[in-house]
N, C-alpha and C positions, 0 to 999 in steps of 0.2 A: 327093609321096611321103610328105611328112611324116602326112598326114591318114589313108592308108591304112596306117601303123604304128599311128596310133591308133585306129583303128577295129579293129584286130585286138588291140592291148590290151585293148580294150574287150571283145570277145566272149572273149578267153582270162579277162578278169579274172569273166565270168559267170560261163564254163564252170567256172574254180575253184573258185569260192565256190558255184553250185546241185553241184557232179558231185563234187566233193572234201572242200570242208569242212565241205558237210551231210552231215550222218553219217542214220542213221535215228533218232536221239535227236530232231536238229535237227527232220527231214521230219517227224516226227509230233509234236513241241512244239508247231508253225507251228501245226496242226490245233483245241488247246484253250488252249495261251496265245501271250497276244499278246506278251510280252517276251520267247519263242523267237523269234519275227516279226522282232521290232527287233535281238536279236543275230542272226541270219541277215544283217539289213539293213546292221547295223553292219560284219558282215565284211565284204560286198559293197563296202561304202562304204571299208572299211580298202584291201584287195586293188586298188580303181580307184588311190587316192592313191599307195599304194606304185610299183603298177607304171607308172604317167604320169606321176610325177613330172620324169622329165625334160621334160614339155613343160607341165607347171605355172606358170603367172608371173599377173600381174596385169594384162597386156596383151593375154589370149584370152579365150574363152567354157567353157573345157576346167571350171575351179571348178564351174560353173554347170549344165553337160550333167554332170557327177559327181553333184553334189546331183539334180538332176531325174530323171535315171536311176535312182538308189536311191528317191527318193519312187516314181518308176511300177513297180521293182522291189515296191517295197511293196505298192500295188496292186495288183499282177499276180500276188503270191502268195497277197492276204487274199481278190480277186476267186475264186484257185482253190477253196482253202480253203471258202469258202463254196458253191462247184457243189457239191464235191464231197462236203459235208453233204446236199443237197439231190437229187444225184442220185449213189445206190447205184452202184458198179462200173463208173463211168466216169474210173478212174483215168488209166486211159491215154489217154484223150482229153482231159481235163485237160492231162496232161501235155503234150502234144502243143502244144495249142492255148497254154498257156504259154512255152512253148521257143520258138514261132511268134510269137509279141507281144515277149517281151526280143527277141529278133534283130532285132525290125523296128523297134523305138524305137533300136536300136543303129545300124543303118543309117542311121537317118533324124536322128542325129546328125549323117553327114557336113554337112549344110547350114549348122551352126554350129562347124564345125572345119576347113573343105578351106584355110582358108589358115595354119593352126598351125606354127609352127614350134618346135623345140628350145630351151629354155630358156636363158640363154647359161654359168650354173655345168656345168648338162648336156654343152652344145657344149666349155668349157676342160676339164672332167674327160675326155670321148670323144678328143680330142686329146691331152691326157698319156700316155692309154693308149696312145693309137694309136702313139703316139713312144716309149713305151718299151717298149709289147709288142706288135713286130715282127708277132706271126701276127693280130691285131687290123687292121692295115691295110688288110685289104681286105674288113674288113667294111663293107658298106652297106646303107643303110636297104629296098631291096630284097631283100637277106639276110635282115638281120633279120624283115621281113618275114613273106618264105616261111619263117623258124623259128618264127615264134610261133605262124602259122596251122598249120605240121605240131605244135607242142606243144598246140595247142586242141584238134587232131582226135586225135589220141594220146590225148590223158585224156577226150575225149568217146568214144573207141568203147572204152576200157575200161571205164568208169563209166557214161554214158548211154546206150550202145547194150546195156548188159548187161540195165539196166534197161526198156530196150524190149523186147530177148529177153524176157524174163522176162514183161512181162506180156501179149506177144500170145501167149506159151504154154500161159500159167497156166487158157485156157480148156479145154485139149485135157489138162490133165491131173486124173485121178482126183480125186474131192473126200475 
């Protein structure tokens, strides 16, 4: 279970950092410099530590799929970046086909995380609470879970899905 909370960290800590904390300053920095690139990357890189920090130690791979993730993150946006100098008005196919590559190096993380467990500062702190705040008890990691994935889809269909409205529209409307 532990492995399927972080896998869902992982895609909410995308979804944040490409749907929230790129602004349109960011998305068209990324375009002519490259140290927009690395502070987009950098947040990406901030957002994984923050929010996995509970299953952060020196006894898993979780450090290591962090760093790799944000280098193929890199990748995968300088990779767009350059289509889409190269080919006119294929934003959204870009887009698509990026959103489509982060998910699937995300997935294909489980292979170096499915035996992850909880950090043990993580596990004494989640126990304190749990003991002294009552409504906390019967949170579990299947809870958590299905919270994270409804707060990914929540800020993906307000932020990414607008942005897909938008530009399968933008063909049908007047120039």
């Amino acid at each position: 279970m532990d492995a399927k909370v972080v896998l869902s960290l992982l895609l909410l800590s995308h979804i944040v950092t490409d749907f929230m904390w790129q602004d349109n300053a960011i998305a068209e920095g990324k375009k002519i410099c490259f140290r927009t690139m690395l502070k987009h990357i950098k947040h990406y890189l901030v957002v994984n530590v923050v929010l996995l920090s509970a299953y952060l130690n020196s006894d898993n791979n979780l450090w290591w799929v962090i760093i790799v993730l944000s280098l193929a993150h890199l990748a995968i946006d300088k990779c767009k970046v350059e289509y889409e100098k190269k080919k006119k008005n294929k934003g959204f196919e870009s887009f698509l086909v990026d959103q489509i590559a982060h998910f699937i190096l995300i997935g294909a993380c489980y292979l170096f995380i499915k035996d992850i467990h909880i950090n043990p500062l993580a596990d004494t702190i989640g126990s304190f609470i749990g003991s002294n705040y009552p409504i906390f008890v019967h949170l579990t990691k299947q809870n958590a879970f299905i919270g994270i994935v409804i707060m990914a889809g929540y800020i993906f269909n307000f932020k990414g899905a607008t942005y897909i409205t938008k530009k399968v529209l933008v063909k049908y409307l007047p120039s």
